[in-house]
GUDO-181413 format. One record per residue (C-alpha): residue in one letter; chain; x, y, z. Coordinates in Angstrom, 2 decimals, padded with zeros to 5 digits. Layout:
<recs>
REC,a,A,X,Y,Z $
...
</recs>
This chain:
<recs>
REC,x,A,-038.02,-022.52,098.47 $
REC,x,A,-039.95,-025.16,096.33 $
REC,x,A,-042.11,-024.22,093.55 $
REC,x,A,-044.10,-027.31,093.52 $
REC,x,A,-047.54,-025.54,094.08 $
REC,x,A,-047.30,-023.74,090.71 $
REC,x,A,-048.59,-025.36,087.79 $
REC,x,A,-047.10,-022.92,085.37 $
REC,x,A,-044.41,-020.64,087.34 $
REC,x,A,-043.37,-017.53,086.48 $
REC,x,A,-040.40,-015.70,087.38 $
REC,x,A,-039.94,-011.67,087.08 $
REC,x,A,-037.79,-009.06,089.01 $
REC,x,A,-040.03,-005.96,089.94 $
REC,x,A,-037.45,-002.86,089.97 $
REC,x,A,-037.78,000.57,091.61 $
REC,x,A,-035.84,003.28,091.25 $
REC,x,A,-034.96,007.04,091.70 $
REC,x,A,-031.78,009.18,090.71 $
REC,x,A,-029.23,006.09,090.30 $
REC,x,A,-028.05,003.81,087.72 $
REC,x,A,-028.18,000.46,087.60 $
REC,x,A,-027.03,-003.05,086.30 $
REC,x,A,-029.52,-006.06,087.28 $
REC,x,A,-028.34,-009.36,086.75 $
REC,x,A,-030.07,-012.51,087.97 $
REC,x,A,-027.09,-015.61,087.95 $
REC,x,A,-024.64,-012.64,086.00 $
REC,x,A,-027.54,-013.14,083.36 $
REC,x,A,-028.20,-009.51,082.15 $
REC,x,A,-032.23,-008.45,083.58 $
REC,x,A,-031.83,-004.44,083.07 $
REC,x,A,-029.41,-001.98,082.56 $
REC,x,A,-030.04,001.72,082.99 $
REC,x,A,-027.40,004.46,082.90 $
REC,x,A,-029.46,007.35,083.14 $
REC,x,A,-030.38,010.09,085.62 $
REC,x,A,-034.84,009.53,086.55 $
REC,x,A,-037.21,007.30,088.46 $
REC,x,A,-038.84,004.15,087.50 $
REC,x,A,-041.23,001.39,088.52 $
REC,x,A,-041.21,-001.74,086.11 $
REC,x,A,-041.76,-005.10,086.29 $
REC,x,A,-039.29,-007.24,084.23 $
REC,x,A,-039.46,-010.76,083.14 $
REC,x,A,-036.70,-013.50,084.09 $
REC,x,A,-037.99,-017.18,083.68 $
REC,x,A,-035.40,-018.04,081.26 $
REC,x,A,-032.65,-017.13,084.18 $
REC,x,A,-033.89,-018.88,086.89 $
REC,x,A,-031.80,-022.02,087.25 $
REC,x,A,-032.86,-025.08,089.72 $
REC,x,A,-030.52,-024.96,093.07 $
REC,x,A,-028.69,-021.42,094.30 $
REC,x,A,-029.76,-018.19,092.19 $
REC,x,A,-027.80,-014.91,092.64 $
REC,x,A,-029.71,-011.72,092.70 $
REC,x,A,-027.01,-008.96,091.90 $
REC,x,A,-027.76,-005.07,091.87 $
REC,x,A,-024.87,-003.01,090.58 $
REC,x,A,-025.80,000.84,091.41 $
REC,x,A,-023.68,003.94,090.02 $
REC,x,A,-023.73,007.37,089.27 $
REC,x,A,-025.82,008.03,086.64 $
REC,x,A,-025.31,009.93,083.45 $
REC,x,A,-027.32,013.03,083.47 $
REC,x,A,-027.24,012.75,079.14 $
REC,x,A,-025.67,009.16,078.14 $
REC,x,A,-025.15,010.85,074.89 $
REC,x,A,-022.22,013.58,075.44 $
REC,x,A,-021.14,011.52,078.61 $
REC,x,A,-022.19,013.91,081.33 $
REC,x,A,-021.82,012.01,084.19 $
REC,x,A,-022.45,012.96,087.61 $
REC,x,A,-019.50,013.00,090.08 $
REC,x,A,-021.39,011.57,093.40 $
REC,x,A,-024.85,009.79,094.13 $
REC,x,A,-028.06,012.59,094.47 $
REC,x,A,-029.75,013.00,097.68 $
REC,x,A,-032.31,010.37,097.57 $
REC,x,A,-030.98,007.80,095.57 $
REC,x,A,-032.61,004.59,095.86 $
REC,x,A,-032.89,001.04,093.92 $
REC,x,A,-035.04,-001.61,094.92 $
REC,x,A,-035.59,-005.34,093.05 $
REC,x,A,-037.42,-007.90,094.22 $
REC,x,A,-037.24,-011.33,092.65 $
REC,x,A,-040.75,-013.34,092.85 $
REC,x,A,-042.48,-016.14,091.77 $
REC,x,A,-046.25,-016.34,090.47 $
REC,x,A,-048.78,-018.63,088.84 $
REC,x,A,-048.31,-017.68,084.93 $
REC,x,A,-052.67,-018.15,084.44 $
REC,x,A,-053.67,-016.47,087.76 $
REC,x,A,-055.97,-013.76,087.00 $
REC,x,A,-055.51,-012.05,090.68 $
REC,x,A,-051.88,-011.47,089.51 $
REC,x,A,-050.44,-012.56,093.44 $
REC,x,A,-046.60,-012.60,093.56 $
REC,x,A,-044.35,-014.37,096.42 $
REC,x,A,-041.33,-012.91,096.99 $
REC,x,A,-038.57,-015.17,096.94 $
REC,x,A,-035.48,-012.53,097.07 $
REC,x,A,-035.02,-008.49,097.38 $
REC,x,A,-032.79,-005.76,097.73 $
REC,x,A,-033.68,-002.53,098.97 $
REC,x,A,-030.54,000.26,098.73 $
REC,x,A,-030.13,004.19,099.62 $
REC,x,A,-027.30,006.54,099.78 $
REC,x,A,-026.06,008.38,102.81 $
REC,x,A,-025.06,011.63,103.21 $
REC,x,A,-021.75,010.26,102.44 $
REC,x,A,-022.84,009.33,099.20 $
REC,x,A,-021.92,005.65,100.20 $
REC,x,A,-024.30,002.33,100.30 $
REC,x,A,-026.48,001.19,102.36 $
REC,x,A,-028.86,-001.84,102.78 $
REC,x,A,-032.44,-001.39,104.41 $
REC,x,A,-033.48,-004.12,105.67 $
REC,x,A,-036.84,-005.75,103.88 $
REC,x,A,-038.95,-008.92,104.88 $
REC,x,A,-037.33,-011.03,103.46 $
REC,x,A,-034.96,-013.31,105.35 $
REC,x,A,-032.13,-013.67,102.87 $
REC,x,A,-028.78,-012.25,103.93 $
REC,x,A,-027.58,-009.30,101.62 $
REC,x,A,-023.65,-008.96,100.80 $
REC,x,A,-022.02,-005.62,099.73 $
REC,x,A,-019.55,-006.72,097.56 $
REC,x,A,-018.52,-003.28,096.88 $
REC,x,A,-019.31,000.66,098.00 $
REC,x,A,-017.49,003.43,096.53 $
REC,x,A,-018.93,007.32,096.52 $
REC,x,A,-019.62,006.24,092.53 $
REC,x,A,-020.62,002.50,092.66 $
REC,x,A,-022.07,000.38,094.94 $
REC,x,A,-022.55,-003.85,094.10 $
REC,x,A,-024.86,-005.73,096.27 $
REC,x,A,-025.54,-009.72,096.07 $
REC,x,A,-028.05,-012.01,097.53 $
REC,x,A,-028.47,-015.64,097.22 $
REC,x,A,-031.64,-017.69,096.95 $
REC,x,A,-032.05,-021.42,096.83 $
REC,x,A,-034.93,-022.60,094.44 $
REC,x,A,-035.90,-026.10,094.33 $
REC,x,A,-037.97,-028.68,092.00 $
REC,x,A,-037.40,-025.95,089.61 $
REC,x,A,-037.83,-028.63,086.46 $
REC,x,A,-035.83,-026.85,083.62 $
REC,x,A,-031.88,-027.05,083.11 $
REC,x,A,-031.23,-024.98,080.24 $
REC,x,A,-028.95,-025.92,077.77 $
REC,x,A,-026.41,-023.36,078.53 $
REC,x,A,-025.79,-024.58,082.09 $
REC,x,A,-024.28,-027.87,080.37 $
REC,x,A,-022.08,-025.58,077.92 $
REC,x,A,-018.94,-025.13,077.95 $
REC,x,A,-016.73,-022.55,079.97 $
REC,x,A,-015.98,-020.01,077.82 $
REC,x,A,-012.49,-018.10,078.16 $
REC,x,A,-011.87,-014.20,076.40 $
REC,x,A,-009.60,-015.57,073.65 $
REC,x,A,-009.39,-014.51,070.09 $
REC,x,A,-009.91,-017.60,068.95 $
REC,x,A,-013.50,-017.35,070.74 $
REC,x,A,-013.71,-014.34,069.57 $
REC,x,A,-013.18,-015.21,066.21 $
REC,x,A,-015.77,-018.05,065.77 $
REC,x,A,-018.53,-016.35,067.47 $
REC,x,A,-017.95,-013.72,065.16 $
REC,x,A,-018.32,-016.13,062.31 $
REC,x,A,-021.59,-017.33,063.89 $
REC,x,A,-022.68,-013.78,064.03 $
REC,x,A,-022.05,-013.39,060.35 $
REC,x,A,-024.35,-016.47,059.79 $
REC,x,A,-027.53,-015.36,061.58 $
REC,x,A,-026.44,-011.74,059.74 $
REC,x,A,-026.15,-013.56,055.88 $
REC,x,A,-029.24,-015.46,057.17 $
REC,x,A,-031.23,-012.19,057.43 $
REC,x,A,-029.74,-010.40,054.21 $
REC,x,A,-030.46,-013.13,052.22 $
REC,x,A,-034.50,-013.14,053.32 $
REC,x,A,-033.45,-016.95,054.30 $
REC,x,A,-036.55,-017.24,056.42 $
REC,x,A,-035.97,-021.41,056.77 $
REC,x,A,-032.29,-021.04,058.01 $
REC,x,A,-033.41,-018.28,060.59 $
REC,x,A,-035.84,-020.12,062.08 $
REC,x,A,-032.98,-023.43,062.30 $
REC,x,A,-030.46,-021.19,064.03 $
REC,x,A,-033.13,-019.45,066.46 $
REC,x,A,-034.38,-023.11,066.93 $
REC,x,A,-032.84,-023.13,070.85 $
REC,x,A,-033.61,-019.56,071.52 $
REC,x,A,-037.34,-020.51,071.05 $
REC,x,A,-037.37,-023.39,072.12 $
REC,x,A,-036.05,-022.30,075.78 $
REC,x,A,-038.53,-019.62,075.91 $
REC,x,A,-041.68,-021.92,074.81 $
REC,x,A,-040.26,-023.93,078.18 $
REC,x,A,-039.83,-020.72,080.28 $
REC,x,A,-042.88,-018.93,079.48 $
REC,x,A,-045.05,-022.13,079.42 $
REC,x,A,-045.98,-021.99,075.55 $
REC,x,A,-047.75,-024.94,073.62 $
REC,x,A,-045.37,-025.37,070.99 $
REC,x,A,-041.68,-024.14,069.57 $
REC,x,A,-044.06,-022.07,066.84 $
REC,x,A,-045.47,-019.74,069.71 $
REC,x,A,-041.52,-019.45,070.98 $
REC,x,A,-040.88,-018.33,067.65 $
REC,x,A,-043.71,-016.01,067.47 $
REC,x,A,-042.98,-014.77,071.19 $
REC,x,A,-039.40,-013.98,070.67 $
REC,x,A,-040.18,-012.34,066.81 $
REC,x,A,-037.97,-014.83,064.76 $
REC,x,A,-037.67,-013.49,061.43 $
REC,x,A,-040.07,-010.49,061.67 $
REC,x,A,-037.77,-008.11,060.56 $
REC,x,A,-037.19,-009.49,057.25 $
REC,x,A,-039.83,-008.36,054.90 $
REC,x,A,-040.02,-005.49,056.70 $
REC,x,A,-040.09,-002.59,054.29 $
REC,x,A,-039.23,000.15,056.79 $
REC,x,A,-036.26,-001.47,057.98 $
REC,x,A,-032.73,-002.14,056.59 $
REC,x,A,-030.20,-004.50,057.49 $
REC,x,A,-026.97,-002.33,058.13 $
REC,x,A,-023.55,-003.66,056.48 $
REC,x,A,-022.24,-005.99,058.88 $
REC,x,A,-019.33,-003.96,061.20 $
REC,x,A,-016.91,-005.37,063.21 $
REC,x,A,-014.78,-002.23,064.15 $
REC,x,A,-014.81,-001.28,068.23 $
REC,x,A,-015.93,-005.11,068.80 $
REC,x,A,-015.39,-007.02,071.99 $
REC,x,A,-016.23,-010.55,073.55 $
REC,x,A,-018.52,-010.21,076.66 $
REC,x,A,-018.95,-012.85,079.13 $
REC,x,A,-021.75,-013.65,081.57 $
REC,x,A,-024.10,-016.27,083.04 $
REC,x,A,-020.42,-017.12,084.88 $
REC,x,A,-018.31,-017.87,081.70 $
REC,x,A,-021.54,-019.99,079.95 $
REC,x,A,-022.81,-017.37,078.09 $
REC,x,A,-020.93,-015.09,075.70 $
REC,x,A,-022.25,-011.88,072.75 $
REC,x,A,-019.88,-009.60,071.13 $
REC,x,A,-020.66,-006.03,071.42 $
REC,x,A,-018.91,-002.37,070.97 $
REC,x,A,-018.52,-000.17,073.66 $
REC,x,A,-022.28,001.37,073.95 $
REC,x,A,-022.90,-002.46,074.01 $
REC,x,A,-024.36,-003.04,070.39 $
REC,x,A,-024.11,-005.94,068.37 $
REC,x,A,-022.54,-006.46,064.74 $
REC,x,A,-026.33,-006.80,063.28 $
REC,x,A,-028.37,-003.77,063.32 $
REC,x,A,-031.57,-002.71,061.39 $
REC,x,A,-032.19,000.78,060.17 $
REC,x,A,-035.22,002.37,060.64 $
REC,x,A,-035.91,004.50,057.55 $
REC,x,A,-038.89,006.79,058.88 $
REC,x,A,-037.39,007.93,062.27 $
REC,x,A,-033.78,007.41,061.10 $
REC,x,A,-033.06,005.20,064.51 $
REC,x,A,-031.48,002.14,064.81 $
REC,x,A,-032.76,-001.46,065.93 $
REC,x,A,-029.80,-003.56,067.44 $
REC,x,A,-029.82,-006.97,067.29 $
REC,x,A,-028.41,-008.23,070.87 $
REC,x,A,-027.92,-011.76,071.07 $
REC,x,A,-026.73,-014.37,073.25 $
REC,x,A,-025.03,-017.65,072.79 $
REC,x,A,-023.17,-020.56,074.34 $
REC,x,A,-020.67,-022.97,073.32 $
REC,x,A,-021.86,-026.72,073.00 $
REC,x,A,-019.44,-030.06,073.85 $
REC,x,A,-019.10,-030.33,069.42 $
REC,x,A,-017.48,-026.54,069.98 $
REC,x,A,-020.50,-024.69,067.94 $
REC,x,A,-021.60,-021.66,069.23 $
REC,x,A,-025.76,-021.82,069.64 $
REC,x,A,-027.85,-018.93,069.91 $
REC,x,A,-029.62,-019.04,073.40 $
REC,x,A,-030.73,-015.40,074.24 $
</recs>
């Protein structure tokens, strides 16, 4: 598939789905990850995950949790369970909003509570990786060419689960985290410079000030309703993905060391970030 007739592509993965969980990654870049028991139609964005060459479209389905909070979960798929994504392609300025499917996968469960594909349009081959009566992963691969971009991260190094990695992405962690304590609005915007900058590329922005604006650099710190929590590090792991390019730390519910507090509802606004590791060894925030 070529691109070329786009002027200003857009990529997005449009998700449907009833009674199932589900883990959507696009090149083991996280899209969407939903571990509860409903139904949903959405359509999510993913320019900043396409990459120029062979994309994988992965769809990890499991039993949901019928309350993620005291860990209900159920013991086989419903009757009915179904997850569909379709990866597409569209003009970012066309009012008439047409997409082109480049990629989908379409899944139910049998009365054996076990996976299977229904066939769609299009003429990509789907692979089940894995089926289980609680899990079910399905791939397929698309080949996108003249795609123009290679991020940064694709020329990053491959990261390993040490605890030396561990221990200097935690440092850079504590950076963006003093950053933001210390109102330090300059030095936020320096070490968010990449982020943006990626996502004035993806989304087809004029300048690295409308990334900035797009992605909310900084918004959060004269924000009166909010406080920055006490940085923790308890429970914390190193997570890889993008294929061993891309690394965060999280705990197990999959929250990052910098979270905001929300004084009126009493919530919490986590701070989940993504970064890779450049050929001078500094970890850059990306995502």
């Amino acid at each position: 598939m070529s691109d070329t007739k786009y002027k200003k592509p857009y990529y997005g993965i449009k998700l449907d789905l009833a009674q199932v969980g589900v883990d959507i990654r696009l090149n083991d870049i996280p899209i969407y990850y939903d571990d509860q028991k409903g139904q949903l139609t959405v359509d999510l964005p993913a320019p900043t995950s396409i990459i120029n060459g062979e994309n994988e479209l992965k769809l990890t389905a499991f039993t949901p949790y019928l309350n993620s909070k005291n860990k209900e979960k159920m013991n086989v798929f419903l009757p009915g369970a179904v997850a569909s994504i379709q990866l597409y392609v569209q003009e970012t300025d066309d009012p008439s909003n047409k997409k082109e499917i480049l990629s989908s996968i379409f899944i139910k469960f049998n009365d054996e509570n076990l996976v299977e594909v229904v066939d769609s349009e299009n003429a990509q081959e789907n692979i089940i990786n894995y089926s289980s009566k609680d899990k079910a992963i399905v791939t397929q691969k698309v080949n996108i060419h003249n795609y123009s971009t290679r991020w940064a991260w694709q020329d990053g190094q491959t990261i390993t689960d040490t605890k030396d990695n561990y221990n200097s992405l935690m440092l850079a962690y504590k950076e963006i985290h003093n950053a933001l304590l210390n109102k330090d609005k300059e030095k936020v915007f320096s070490l968010y410079h990449e982020r943006a900058r990626e996502v004035t590329i993806a989304y087809h922005l004029n300048n690295i000030s409308e990334g900035h604006k797009k992605i909310n650099t900084a918004e959060n710190i004269n924000d009166n309703s909010l406080e920055l929590i006490e940085f923790w590090d308890e429970g914390m792991s190193l997570k890889l993905y993008g294929n061993d390019k891309l690394a965060s730390i999280v705990d197990a519910d999959g929250d990052s060391p910098i979270v905001y507090y929300i004084k009126e509802s009493e919530l919490v606004k986590v701070q989940n970030l993504m970064f890779y590791k450049d050929s001078n060894n500094k970890w850059v925030l990306i995502r």
